[in-house]
C-alpha positions in Angstrom: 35.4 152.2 79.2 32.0 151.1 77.5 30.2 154.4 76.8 27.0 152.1 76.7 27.5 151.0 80.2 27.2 155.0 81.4 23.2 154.8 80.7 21.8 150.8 80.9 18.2 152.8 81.0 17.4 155.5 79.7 18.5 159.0 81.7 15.6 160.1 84.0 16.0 163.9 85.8 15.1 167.5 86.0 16.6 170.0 83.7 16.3 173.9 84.9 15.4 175.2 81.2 11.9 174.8 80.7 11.2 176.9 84.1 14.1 178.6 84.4 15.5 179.4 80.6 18.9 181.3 81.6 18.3 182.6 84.9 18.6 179.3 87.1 20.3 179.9 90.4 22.1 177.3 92.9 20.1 177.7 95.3 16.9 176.8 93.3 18.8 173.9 91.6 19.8 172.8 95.1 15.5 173.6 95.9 14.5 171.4 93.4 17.3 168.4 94.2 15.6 168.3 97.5 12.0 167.5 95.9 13.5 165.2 93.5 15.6 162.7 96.0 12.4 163.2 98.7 9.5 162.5 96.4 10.8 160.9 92.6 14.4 159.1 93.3 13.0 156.2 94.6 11.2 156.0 91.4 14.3 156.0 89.0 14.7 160.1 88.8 18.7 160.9 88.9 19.7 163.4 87.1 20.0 166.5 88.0 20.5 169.1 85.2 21.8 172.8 85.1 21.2 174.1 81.7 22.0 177.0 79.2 24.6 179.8 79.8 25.4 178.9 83.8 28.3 181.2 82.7 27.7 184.1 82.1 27.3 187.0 83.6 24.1 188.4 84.6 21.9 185.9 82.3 18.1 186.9 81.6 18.6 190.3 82.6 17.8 191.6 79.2 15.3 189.0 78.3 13.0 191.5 76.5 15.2 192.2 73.7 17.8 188.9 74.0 17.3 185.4 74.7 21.4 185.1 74.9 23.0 188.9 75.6 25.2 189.3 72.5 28.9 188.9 73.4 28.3 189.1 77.1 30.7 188.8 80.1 31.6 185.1 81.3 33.5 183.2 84.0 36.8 181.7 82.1 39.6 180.6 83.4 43.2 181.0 82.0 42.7 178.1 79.7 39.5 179.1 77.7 37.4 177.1 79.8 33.7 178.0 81.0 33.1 178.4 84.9 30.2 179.1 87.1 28.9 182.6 87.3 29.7 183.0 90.8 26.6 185.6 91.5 24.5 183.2 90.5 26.4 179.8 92.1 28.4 181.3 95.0 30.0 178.0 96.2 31.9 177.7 92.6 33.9 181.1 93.9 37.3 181.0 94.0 38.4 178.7 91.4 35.8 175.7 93.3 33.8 175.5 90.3 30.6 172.8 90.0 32.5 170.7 92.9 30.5 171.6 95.5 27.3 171.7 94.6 27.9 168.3 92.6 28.9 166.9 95.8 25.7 168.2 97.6 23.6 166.6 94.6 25.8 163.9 95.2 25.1 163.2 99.2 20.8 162.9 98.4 22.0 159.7 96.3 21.3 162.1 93.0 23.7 162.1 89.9 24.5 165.8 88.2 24.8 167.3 84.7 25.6 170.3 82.9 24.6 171.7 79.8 27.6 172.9 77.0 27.8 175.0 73.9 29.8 173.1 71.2 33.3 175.0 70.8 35.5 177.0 72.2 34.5 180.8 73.6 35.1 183.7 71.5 36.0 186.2 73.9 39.0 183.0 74.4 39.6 183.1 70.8 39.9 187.0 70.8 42.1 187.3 73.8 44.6 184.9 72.0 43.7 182.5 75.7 45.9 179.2 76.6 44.8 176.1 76.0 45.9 173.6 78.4 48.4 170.7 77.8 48.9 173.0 73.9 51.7 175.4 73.2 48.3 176.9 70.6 46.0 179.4 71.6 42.3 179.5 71.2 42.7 181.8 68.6 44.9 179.2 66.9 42.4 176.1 67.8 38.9 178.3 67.0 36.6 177.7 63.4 35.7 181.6 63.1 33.1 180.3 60.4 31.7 177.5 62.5 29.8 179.4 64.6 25.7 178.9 66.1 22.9 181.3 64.5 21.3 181.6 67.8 24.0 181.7 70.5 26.8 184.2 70.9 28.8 182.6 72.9 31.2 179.9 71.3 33.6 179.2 67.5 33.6 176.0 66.6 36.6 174.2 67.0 38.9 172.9 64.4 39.2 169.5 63.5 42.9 168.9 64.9 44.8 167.4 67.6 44.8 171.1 69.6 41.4 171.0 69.5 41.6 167.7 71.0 43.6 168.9 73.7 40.9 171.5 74.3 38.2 169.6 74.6 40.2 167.1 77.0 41.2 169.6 79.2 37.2 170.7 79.6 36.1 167.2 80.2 39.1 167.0 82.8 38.1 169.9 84.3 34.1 168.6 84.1 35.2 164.9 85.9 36.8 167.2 88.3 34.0 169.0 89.4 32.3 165.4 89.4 30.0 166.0 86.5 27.8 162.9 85.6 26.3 164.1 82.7 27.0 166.9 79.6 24.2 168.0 77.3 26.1 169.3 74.6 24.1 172.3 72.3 24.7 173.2 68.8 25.9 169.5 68.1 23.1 167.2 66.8 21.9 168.8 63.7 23.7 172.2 62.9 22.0 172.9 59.8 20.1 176.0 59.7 21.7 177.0 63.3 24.8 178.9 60.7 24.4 181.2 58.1 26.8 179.3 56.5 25.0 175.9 56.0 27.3 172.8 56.2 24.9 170.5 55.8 23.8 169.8 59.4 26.2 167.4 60.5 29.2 170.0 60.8 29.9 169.1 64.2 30.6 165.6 63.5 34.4 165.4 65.0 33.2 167.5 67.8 31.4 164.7 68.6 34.1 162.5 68.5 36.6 164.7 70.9 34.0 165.1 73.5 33.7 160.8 73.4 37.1 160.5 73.2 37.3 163.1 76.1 35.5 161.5 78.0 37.0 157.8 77.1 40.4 159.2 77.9 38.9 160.6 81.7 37.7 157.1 83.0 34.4 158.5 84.3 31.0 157.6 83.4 30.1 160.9 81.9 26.9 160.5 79.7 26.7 162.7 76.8 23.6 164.0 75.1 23.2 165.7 71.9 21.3 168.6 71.2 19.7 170.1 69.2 17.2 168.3 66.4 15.7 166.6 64.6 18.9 164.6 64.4 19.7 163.2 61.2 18.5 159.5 60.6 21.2 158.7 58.0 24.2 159.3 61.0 22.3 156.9 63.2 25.3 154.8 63.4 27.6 157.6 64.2 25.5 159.0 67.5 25.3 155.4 68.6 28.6 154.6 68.2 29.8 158.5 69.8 26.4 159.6 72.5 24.4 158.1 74.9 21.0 159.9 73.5 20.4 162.7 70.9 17.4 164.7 70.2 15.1 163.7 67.7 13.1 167.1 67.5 13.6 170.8 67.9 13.1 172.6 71.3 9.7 170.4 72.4 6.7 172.5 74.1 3.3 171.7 75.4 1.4 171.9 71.8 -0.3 169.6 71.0 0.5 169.8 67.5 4.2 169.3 68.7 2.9 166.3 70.5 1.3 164.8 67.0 4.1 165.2 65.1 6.1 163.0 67.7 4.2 160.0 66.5 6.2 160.3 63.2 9.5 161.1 64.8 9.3 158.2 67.0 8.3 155.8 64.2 11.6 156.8 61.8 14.0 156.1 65.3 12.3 152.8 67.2 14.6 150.5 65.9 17.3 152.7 67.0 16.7 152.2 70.9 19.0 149.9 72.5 21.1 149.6 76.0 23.2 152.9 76.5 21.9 154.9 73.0 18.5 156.5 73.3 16.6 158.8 70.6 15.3 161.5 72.7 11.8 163.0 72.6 13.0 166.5 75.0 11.9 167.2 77.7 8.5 166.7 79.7 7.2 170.5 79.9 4.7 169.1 83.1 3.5 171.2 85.8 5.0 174.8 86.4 6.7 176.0 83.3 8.2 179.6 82.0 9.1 181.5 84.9 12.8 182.6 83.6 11.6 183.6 80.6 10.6 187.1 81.8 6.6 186.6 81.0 5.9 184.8 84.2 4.9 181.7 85.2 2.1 179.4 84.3 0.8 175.8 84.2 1.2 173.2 81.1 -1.1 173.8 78.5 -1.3 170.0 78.2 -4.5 168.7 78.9 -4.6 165.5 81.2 -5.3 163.6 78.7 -2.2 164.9 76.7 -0.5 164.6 79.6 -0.4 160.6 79.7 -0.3 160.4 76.3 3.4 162.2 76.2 4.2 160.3 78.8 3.1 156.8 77.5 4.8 157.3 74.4 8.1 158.7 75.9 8.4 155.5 77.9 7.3 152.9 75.5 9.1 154.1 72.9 12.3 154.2 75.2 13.2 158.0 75.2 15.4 159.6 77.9 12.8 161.4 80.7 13.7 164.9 81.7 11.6 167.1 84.0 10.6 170.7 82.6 8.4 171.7 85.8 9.6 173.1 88.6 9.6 170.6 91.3 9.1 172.9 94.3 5.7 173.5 93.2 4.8 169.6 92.2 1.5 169.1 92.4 -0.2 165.8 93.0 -1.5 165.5 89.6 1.7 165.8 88.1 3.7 163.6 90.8 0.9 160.7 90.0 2.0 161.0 86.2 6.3 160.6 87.3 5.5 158.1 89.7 3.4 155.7 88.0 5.7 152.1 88.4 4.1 150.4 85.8 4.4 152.9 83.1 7.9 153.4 84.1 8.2 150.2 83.9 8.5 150.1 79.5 11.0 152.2 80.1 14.3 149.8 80.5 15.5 149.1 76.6 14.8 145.4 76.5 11.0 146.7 76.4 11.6 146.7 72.3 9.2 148.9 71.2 7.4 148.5 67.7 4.1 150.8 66.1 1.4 149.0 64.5 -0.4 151.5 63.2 -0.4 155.4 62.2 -2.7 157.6 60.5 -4.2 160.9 61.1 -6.6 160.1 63.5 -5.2 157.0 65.5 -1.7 155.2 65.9 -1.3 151.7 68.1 2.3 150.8 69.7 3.5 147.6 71.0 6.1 146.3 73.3 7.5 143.6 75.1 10.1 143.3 77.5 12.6 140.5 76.4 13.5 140.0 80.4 10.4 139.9 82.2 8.3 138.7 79.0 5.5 141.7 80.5 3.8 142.5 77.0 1.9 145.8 76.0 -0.1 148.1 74.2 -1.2 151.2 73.4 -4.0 152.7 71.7 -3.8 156.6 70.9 -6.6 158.9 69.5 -4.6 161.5 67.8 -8.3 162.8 66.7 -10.3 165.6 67.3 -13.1 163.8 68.5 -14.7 160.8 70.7 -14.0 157.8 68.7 -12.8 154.2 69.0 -9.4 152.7 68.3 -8.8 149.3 67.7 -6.2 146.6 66.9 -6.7 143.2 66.2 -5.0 140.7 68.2 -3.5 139.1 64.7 -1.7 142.4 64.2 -0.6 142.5 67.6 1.1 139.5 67.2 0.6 138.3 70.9 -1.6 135.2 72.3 -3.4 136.7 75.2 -6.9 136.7 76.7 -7.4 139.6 78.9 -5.5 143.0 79.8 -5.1 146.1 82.3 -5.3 149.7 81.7 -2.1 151.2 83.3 -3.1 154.7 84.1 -6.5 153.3 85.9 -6.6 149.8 86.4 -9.2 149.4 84.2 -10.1 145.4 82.2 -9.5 145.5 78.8 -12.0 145.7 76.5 -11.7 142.6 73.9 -14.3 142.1 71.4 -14.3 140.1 67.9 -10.8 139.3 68.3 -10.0 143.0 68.7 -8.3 145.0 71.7 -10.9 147.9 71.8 -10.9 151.5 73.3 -12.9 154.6 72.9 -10.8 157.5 73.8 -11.2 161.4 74.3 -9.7 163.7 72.0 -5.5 163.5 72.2 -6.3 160.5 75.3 -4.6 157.2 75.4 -4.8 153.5 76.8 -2.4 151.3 77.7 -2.2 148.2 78.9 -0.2 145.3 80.1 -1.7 141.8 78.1 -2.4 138.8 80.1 
């Protein structure tokens, strides 16, 4: 099968993390697949996402002294593989796994995902555990110095054709359950995740027996990499291996985070294409925080930032992922996930291309090689009122008029120049006529 063929547009869903950090439940993963096929599928939201340490047992409940409880409890089964905590997901009891509440994510038309540690567990590795299909043992199959500086939970696995057999038998187990998408952790840049620095890229074959994995399977399983910045030199090896890998670290609602993006998303726009995305993180929007034991609370995003994030995420080409909790989606933040014609510079034959950068101001273009729709964006990365400006020669487009996507506003064109003055961290965008 074509791995590119698994994502023709960039992935669009709802992870839990960003609201939930370890402590998701099924029932409010099946709460917030409700809002999503009822009020964003018919947009292009799929995906829905259940993220870090579904696992293990009794997650969060220390979340004052751990993020990850050292060397806790999990759900394994005989062959060193990961299963639902069944406290937390009580239809995956007795042996049933993910199945049936991918199949119920399945019936509203939605598509579902999981989130993975790369490796094998250690609690496998210390119990000497089978490995399916492999007269070796996790112990046998397990990198004891490959391991992740800020998870407990998994070895590496050893470059070898056990370990192959181990990750086959997951991904077997995953198409099983009818997984549609794996997020896999610890994968995309390793360095400074070890004590033991490899150079970042230690992880590479890993890489490799999940795709092969999932090859061998049949079923259109997209795999993400996590986490960044991933490593601009191995382009050509997450193209070839993933579907999307993150560009950045763990991405909040700063806006200094949101600044910096700029730069990130000028060293990857050539690197966007049909099925192999660069990915921006998610969208922390709306509701954010509540699982990680200091409560709840809105974006700190301003408006303003708001559409900026999201007009760069989607004319740049990144994956979309929902932080917020969608069972408390206001209108604001619908209006921002349900705007068509920013959506639209979303599909990968919208070729995106910057124009400009500095400290104070940055101008993207794009145009979409099917529909011939053309655009541009003007950004004030300033701390201040001010106008930004592009020239239609560096634009390199013939055209005579425009509208502001966010508010159906006319363009402002003046001296042969696309003109807008823009709030602090505020945007324009518009489709050229």
């Amino acid at each position: 099968m074509n791995k590119n063929a698994f994502a023709p547009t960039p992935p669009m869903g709802w992870n839990s993390y960003d609201y939930y950090d370890t402590t998701v439940t099924e029932a409010q993963v099946r709460a917030n697949a409700a809002v999503m096929a009822d009020q964003l599928k018919d947009y292009g939201w799929e995906y829905i996402v259940v993220d870090i340490e579904w696992y293990a047992y009794k997650a969060g409940s220390m979340r004052d002294k751990f993020q990850y409880i050292p060397f806790a409890p999990v759900a394994i089964d005989e062959y060193s593989r990961l299963l639902p905590d069944p406290e937390r997901f009580p239809s995956s009891a007795g042996g049933k796994g993910f199945a049936p509440l991918a199949e119920y994510i399945h019936s509203l038309g939605l598509k579902f995902g999981i989130h993975i540690m790369r490796g094998i567990p250690r609690t496998a590795a210390h119990e000497h555990m089978k490995i399916k299909g492999c007269a070796l043992t996790a112990d046998m199959v397990a990198n004891p110095s490959s391991v992740c500086r800020w998870n407990p939970d998994m070895y590496g696995v050893r470059d070898c054709a056990e370990g192959q057999a181990y990750y086959d038998s997951l991904i077997e187990l995953y198409a099983s359950w009818g997984v549609d998408f794996i997020k896999c952790d610890d994968i995309c840049n390793t360095d400074n995740l070890n004590p033991y620095g490899f150079g970042g890229y230690e992880g590479q074959h890993e890489i490799e027996m999940l795709a092969h994995a999932i090859e061998k399977q049949g079923r259109p399983i997209v795999l993400s990499l996590s986490p960044g910045p991933a490593l601009i030199e191995k382009s050509w090896h997450y193209k070839k291996y993933a579907n999307m890998w993150r560009i950045t670290n763990d991405f909040w609602d700063e806006w200094r985070l949101l600044k910096d993006m700029f730069s990130r998303c000028e060293l990857w726009q050539d690197h966007v294409e049909a099925g192999c995305y660069p990915d921006c993180d998610m969208l922390p929007l709306g509701m954010l925080g509540g699982g990680f034991g200091k409560g709840e609370r809105k974006t700190r995003f301003t408006p303003d930032e708001q559409k900026t994030m999201m007009t760069l995420w989607c004319l740049f080409g990144s994956p979309l992922m929902i932080g917020a909790e969608l069972t408390k989606l206001d209108g604001w933040t619908l209006s921002l996930l349900a705007n068509r014609e920013i959506l639209a510079m979303l599909p990968p034959k919208c070729r995106p291309r910057q124009i400009t950068r500095n400290d104070e101001a940055a101008v993207w273009t794009a145009e979409n090689l099917q529909t011939g729709k053309r655009y541009a964006a003007l950004f004030n990365l300033s701390e201040a009122v001010r106008p930004v400006e592009v020239s239609i020669k560096d634009l390199g487009m013939d055209f005579s008029k425009g509208i502001e996507l966010w508010t159906g506003e006319a363009a402002v064109i003046k001296g042969g120049c696309l003109i807008s003055r823009l709030p602090p961290h505020a945007c324009a965008v518009y489709q050229l006529i």
